[in-house]
C-alpha positions in Angstrom: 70.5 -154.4 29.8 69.7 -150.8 29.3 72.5 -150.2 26.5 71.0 -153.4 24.7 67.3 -151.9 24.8 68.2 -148.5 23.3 70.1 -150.7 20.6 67.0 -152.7 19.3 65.2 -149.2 19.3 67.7 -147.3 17.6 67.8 -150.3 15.0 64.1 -150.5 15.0 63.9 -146.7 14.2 67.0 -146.6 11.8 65.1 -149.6 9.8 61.7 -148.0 9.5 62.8 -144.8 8.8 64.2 -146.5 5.7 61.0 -148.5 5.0 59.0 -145.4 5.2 61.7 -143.1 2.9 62.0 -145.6 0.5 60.1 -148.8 -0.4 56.2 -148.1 -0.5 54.4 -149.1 -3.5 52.1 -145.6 -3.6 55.3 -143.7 -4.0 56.7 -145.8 -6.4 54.6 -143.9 -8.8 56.2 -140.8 -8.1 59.8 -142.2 -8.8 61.7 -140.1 -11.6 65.1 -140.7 -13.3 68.2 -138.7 -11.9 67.0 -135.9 -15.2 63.3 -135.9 -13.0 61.4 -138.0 -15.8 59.0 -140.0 -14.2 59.8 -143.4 -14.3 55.6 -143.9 -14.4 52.7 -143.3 -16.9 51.0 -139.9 -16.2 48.0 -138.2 -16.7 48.4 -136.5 -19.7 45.9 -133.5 -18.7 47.5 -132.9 -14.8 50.6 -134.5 -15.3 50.0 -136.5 -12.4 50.3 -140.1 -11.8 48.6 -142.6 -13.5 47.4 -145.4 -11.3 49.5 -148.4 -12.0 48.4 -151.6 -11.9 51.4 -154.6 -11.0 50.3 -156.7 -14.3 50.7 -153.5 -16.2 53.7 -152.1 -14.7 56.6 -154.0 -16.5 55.1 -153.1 -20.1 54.8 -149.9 -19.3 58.2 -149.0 -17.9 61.0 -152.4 -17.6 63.4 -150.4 -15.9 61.0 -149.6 -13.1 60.0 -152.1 -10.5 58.1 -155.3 -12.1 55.4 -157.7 -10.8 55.8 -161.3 -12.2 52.2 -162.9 -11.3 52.4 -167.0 -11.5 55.8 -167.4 -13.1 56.4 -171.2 -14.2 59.8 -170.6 -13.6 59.3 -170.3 -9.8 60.5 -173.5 -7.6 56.7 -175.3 -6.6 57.6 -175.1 -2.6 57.9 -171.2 -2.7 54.9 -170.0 -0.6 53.4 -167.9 -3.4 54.2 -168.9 -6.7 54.5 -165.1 -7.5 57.8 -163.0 -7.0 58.2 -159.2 -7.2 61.2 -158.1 -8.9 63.0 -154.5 -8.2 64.5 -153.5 -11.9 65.8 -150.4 -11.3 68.7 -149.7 -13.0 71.2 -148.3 -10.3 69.7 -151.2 -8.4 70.5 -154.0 -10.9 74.0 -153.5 -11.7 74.6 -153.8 -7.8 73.4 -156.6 -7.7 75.1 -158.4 -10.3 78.4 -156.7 -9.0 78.1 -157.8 -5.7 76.6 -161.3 -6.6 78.3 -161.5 -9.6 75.5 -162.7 -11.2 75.7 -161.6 -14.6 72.1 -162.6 -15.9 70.4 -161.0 -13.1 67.4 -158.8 -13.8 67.0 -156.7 -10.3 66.5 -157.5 -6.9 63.7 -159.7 -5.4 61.7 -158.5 -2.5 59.5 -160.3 0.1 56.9 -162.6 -1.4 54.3 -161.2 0.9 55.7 -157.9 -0.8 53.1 -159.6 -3.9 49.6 -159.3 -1.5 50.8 -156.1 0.7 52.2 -153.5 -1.5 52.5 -150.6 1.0 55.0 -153.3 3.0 57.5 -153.7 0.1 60.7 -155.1 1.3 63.5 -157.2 0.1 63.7 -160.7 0.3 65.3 -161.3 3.5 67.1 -164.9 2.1 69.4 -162.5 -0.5 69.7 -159.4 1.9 70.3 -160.6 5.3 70.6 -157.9 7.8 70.3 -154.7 5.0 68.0 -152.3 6.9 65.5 -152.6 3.5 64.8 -156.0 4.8 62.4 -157.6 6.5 64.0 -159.4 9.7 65.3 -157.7 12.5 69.1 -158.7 13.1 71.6 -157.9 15.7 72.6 -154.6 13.7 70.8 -153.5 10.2 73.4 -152.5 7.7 73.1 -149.3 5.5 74.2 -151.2 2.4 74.6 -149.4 -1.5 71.7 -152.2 -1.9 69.6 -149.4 -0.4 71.8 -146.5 -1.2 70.9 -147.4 -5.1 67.6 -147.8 -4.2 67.0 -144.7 -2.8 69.1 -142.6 -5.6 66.9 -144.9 -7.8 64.1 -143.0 -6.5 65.3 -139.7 -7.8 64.3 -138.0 -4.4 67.7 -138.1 -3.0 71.9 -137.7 -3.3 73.7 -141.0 -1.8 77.0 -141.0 -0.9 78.6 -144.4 -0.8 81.5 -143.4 1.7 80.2 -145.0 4.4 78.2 -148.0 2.9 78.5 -151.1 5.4 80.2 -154.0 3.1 77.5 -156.8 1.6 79.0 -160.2 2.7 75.8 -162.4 3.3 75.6 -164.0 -0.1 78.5 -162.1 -1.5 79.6 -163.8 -5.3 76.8 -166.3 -4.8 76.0 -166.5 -8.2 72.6 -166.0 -10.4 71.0 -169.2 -8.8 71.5 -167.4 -5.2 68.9 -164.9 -6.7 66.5 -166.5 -8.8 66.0 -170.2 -6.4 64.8 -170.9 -2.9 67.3 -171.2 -0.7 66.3 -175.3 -0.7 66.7 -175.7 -4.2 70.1 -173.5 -4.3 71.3 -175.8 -1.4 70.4 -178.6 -3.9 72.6 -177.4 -7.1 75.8 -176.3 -4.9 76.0 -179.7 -3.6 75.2 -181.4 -7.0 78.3 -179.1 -8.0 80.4 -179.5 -5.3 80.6 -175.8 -4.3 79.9 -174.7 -0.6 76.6 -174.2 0.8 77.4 -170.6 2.0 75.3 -168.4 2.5 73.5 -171.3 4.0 74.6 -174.7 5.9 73.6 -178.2 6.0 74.1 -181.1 8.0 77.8 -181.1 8.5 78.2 -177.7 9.5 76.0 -178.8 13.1 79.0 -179.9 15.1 81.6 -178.4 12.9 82.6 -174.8 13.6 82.0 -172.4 10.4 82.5 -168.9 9.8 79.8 -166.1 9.8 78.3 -164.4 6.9 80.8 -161.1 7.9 83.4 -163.5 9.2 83.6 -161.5 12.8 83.7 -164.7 14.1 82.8 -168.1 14.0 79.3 -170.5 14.9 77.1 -173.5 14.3 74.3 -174.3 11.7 70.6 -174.1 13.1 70.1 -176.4 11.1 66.6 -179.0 12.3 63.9 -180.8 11.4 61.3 -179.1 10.2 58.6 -181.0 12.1 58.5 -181.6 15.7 60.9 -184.9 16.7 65.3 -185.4 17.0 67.8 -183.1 16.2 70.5 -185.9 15.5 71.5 -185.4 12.1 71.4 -188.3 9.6 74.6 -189.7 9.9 72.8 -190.6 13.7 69.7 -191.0 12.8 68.7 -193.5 10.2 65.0 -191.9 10.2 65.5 -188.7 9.3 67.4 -189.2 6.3 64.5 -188.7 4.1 62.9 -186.0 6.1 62.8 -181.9 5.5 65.1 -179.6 7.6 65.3 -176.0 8.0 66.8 -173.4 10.3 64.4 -171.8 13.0 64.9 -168.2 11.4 62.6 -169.7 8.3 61.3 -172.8 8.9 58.6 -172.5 5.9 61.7 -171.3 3.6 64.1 -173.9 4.9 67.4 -171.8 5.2 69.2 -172.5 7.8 72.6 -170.5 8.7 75.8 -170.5 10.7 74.5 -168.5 14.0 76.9 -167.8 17.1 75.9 -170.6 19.3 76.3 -170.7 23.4 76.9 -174.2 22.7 79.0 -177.0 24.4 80.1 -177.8 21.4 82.3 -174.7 21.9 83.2 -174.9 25.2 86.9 -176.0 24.0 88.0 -172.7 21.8 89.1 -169.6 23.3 86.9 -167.1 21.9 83.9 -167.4 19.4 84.1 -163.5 18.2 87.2 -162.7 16.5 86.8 -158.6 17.4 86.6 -159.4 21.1 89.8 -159.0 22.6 91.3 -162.3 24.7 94.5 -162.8 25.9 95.7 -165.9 23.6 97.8 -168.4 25.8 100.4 -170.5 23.6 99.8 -173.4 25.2 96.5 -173.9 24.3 96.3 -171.6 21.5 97.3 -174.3 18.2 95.4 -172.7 15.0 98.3 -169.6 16.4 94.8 -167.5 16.4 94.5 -163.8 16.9 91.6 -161.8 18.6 91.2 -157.6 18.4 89.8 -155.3 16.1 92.2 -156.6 13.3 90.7 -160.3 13.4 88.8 -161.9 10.9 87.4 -165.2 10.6 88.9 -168.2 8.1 87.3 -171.4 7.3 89.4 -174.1 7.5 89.9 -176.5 4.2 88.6 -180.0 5.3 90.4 -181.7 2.7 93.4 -180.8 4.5 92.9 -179.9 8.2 95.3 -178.0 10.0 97.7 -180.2 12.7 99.8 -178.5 15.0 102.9 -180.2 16.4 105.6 -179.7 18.6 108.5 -181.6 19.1 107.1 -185.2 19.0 103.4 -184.2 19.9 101.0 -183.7 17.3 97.5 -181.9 17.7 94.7 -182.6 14.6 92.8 -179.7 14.5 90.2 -181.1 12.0 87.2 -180.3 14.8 87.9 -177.1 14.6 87.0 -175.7 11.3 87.3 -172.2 11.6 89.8 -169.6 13.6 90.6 -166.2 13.9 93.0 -164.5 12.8 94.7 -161.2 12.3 94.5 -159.8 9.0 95.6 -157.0 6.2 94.2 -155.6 3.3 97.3 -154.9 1.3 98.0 -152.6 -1.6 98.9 -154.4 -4.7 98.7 -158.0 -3.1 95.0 -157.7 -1.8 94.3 -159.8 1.6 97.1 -161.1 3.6 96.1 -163.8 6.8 98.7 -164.4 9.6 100.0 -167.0 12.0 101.6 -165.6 14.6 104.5 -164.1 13.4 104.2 -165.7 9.8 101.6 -165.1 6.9 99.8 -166.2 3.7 98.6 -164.2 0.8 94.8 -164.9 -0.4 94.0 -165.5 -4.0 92.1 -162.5 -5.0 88.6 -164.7 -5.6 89.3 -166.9 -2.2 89.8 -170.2 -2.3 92.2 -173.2 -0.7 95.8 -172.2 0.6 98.2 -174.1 2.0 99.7 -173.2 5.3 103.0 -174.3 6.6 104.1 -172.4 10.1 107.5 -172.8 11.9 106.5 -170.5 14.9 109.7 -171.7 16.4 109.4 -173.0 19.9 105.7 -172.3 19.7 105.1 -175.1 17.3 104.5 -175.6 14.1 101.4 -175.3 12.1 100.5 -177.0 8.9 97.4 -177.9 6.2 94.8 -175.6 4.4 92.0 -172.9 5.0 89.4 -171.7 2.4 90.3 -168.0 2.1 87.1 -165.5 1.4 87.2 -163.4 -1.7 89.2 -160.6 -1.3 86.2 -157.7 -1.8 84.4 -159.6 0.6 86.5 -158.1 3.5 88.9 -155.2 1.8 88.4 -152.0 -0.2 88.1 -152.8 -3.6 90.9 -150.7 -4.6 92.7 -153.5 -2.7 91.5 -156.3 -4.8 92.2 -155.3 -8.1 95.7 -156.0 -8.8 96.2 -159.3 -10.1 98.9 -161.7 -8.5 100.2 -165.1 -9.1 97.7 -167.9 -9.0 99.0 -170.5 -7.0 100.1 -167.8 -3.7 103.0 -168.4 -2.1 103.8 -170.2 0.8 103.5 -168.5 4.3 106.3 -166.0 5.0 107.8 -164.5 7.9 105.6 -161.0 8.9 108.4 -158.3 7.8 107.1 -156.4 10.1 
């Protein structure tokens, strides 16, 4: 209890020390470029800073930090149909690397950012967990979100050595950025493309991987209003009604969270990093648990089955496992199964798996790999390999 308490303060500190050295609209105007120009008008006489006004500010400088005050363009359910807009340049091409979202125009922050400027922070949909954010998470990452912000600021030298890895929204596209979490819910089913970040519906009994895929957990997913949690397909009613998760309940976005639940009485292990010992009689998705472990969706179009002999085990309630994993030079990531393993295409996607673990079992059907900067170095990710990877091959090693 005591080692938990002096977490949440650490955090608490770490996060407000990086409120207060960084985002705060009054020293915004003292910002300068990394040649110490100010990034601000100033006084011509003193040389001090002019008083900026937000409806002023993105005339006067674009690559600075912009208010947009009643944009049309804004979805009509966002609570303030005004959005503040971080342009800085460092900043920006960040975020369209990490998002790959090549139209974007900087980084949105808070909408209450709009009507208390000294409590500037970003928007906690896009920057889950970063310590820059608003919400308060297990653990507040030290991401190069906030490492270009603050070299942005031209007070300080970054090094990027030990930024923590963005995966909460990671390649979610320009929609991710510029939409409510509601309405980009709306266009990635429309298009038939995951919900991730975010969940829906039939991710509340169904298993799912967490945003940094250290393990595995269930959508929050509600009713917005008081009444039953039985999702649709239960509960004729609520088919027309609004749902959210409990994290944001006036944003609607709910998320895969670990859950305590029953619904997961019948796995061995919900965090992948937490050392079990794996029994093979019960262990069919051939899962690994340590240090080494990440988690992989499972491809519902296909579901895994394990079999042995004549017996055959559907595993299509389980929907994510963990598993042991390498980052390998020239190939990018590489998932195993027991003793046998698959290469990842290097922008994720479906791959078929098709395990003889000889008198184990055997272990056959499709998970939905992650992108391949999403959990390795870079450097690790660049080399392109064939398309279509091959089928899973016996561990060399």
């Amino acid at each position: 209890m005591l080692s938990t308490a002096v977490e949440i303060i650490t955090n608490v500190f770490v996060r407000d020390l990086g409120h207060l050295l960084g985002i705060n609209w009054e020293r915004y105007r003292f910002f300068r470029d990394q040649n110490g120009v100010p990034r601000t008008r100033r006084i011509p006489k003193s040389n001090l800073p002019a008083t900026v006004s937000s409806e002023t500010q993105s005339a006067e400088n674009p690559e600075s930090f912009i208010m947009q005050a009643l944009n049309p363009d804004l979805p009509a359910d966002l609570p303030l149909k005004t959005k503040g807009i971080i342009t800085l340049p460092t900043v920006k091409e960040v975020v369209k690397h990490v998002f790959k979202a090549p139209n974007a125009v900087g980084l949105r922050v808070e909408p209450a950012s709009i009507t208390k400027p000294f409590q500037i922070r970003f928007d906690p949909i896009i920057t889950q967990d970063d310590i820059m954010a608003t919400d308060l998470n297990d653990k507040s990452r030290i991401s190069m979100l906030s490492l270009a912000f603050m070299y942005d600021t031209g007070w300080y030298h970054v090094s990027s050595a030990n930024a923590e890895r963005i995966t909460w929204g990671y390649a979610a596209g320009d929609d991710f950025l510029s939409t409510t979490c509601d309405e980009f819910m709306r266009i990635q089913k429309k298009a038939g493309k995951p919900l991730a970040p975010f969940c829906g519906w039939e991710q509340y009994n169904l298993p799912s991987c967490l945003p940094d895929h250290s393990g595995f957990g269930l959508c929050n997913i509600r009713e917005s209003t008081e009444g039953n949690i039985e999702p649709p397909a239960l509960n004729v009613q609520l088919k027309l009604r609004t749902y959210s998760g409990p994290e944001h309940p006036d944003k609607r976005c709910p998320i895969i969270k670990r859950s305590p639940d029953i619904r997961l009485a019948n796995r061995l292990n919900d965090q992948c990093k937490l050392r079990v010992k794996e029994t093979p009689q019960e262990n069919y998705a051939l899962e690994y648990f340590g240090s080494s472990s990440i988690c992989v969706d499972h491809n519902q179009q296909a579901p895994l089955v394990f079999s042995k002999d004549v017996e055959s085990i559907e595993l299509d309630g389980y929907g994510a496992s963990c598993h042991y994993h390498v980052c390998e030079p020239m190939f990018g990531l590489r998932i195993h199964f027991g003793n046998k393993f698959v290469y990842c295409p290097l922008e994720g996607g479906p791959v078929v798996v098709e395990v003889n673990h000889g008198k184990i079992g055997k272990l056959s059907g499709s998970i939905l790999c992650p992108p391949c900067p999403k959990i390795c170095p870079e450097e690790n990710c660049q080399v392109g390999h064939p398309s279509v990877c091959p089928l899973s091959r016996e561990d060399e090693a």
